[in-house]
GULOBA-591774 format. One record per residue (C-alpha): residue number from 1; residue in one letter; x, z, y. Coordinates in steps of 0.5 Angstrom, whole numbers, plus 500, padded with zeros to 3 digits. Layout:
N
num->NUM | residuo->A | u->X | w->Z | v->Y;
...
END
This chain:
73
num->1 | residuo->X | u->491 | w->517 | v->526;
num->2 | residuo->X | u->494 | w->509 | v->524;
num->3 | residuo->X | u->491 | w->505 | v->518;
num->4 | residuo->X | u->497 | w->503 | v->515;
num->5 | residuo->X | u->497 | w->496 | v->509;
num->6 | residuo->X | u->502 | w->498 | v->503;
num->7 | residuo->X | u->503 | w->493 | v->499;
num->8 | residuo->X | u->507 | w->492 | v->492;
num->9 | residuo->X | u->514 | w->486 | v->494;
num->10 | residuo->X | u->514 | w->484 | v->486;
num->11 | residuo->X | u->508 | w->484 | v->481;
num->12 | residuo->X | u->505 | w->489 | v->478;
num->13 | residuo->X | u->502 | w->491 | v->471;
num->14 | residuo->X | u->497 | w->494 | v->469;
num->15 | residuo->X | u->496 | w->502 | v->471;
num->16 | residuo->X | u->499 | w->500 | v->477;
num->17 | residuo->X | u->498 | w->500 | v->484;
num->18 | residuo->X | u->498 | w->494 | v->487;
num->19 | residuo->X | u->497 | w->495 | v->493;
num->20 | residuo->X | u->493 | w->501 | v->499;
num->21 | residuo->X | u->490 | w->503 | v->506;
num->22 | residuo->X | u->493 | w->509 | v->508;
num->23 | residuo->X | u->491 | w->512 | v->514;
num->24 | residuo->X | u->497 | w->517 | v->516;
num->25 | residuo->X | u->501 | w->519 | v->523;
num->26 | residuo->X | u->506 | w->514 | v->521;
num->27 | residuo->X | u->510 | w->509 | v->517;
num->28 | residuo->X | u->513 | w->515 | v->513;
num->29 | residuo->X | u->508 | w->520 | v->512;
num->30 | residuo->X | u->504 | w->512 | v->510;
num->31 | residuo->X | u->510 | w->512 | v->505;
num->32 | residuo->X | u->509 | w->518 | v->503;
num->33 | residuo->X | u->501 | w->519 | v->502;
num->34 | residuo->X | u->501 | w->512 | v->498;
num->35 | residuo->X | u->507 | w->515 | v->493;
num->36 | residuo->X | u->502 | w->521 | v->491;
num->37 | residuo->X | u->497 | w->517 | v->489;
num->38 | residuo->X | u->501 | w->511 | v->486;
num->39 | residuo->X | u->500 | w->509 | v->478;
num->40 | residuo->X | u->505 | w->508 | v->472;
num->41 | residuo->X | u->509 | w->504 | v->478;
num->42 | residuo->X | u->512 | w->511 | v->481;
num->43 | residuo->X | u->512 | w->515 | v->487;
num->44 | residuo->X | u->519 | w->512 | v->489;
num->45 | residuo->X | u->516 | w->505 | v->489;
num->46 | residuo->X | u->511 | w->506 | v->496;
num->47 | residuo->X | u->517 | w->511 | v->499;
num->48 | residuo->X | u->522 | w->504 | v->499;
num->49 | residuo->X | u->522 | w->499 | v->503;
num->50 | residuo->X | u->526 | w->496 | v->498;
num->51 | residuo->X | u->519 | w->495 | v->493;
num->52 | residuo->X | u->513 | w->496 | v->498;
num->53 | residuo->X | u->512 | w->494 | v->504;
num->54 | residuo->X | u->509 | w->498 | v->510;
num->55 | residuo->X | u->505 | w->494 | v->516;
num->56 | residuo->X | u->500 | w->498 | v->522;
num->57 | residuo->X | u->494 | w->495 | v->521;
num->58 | residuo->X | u->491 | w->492 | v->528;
num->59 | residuo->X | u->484 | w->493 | v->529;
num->60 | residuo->X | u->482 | w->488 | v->533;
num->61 | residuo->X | u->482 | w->482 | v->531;
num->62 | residuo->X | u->477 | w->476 | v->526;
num->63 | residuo->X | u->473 | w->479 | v->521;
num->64 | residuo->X | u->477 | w->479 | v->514;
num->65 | residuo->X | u->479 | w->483 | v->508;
num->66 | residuo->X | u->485 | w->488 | v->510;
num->67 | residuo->X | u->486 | w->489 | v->502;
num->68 | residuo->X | u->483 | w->486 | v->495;
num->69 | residuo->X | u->487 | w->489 | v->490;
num->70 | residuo->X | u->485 | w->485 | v->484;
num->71 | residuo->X | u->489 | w->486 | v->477;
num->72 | residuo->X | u->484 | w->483 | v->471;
num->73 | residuo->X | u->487 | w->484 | v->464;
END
C-alpha cells in the first residue's frame, strides 16, 4: 500500500473537508476511499481531478508535516 495526499483545488467552508492522507493501492482507490469519508462538499469533489488534487506521498525525505487541515470559524 502508497499513502496518497488528497487536497481540495478551491476553498473550503465549514463542514467540509479540506484535505486527506489515504492510505490505498492506487491513485483511484485513493479518490474513491477520500470520497466516502468526505464532508458537505460531496463524494464526487475528491473523485475529480478537477477539484481535488492526488499526489503519492514519498517517504523519505526532510522532517515535515504531510497534511494540517486548519479551518477555524
Amino acid at each position: 500500500m502508497k499513502l496518497y495526499l488528497l487536497k481540495r483545488r478551491n476553498g473550503c467552508g465549514y463542514d467540509e473537508t479540506a484535505g486527506f492522507v489515504v492510505r490505498a493501492r492506487s491513485f483511484a482507490n485513493a479518490r474513491k476511499v477520500a470520497g466516502l469519508e468526505a464532508g458537505d462538499e460531496g463524494g464526487n469533489t475528491w473523485r475529480s481531478s478537477a477539484t481535488s488534487s492526488c499526489e503519492l506521498i514519498r517517504t523519505e525525505g526532510k522532517e515535515e508535516v504531510i497534511l494540517r487541515d486548519f479551518n477555524a470559524g
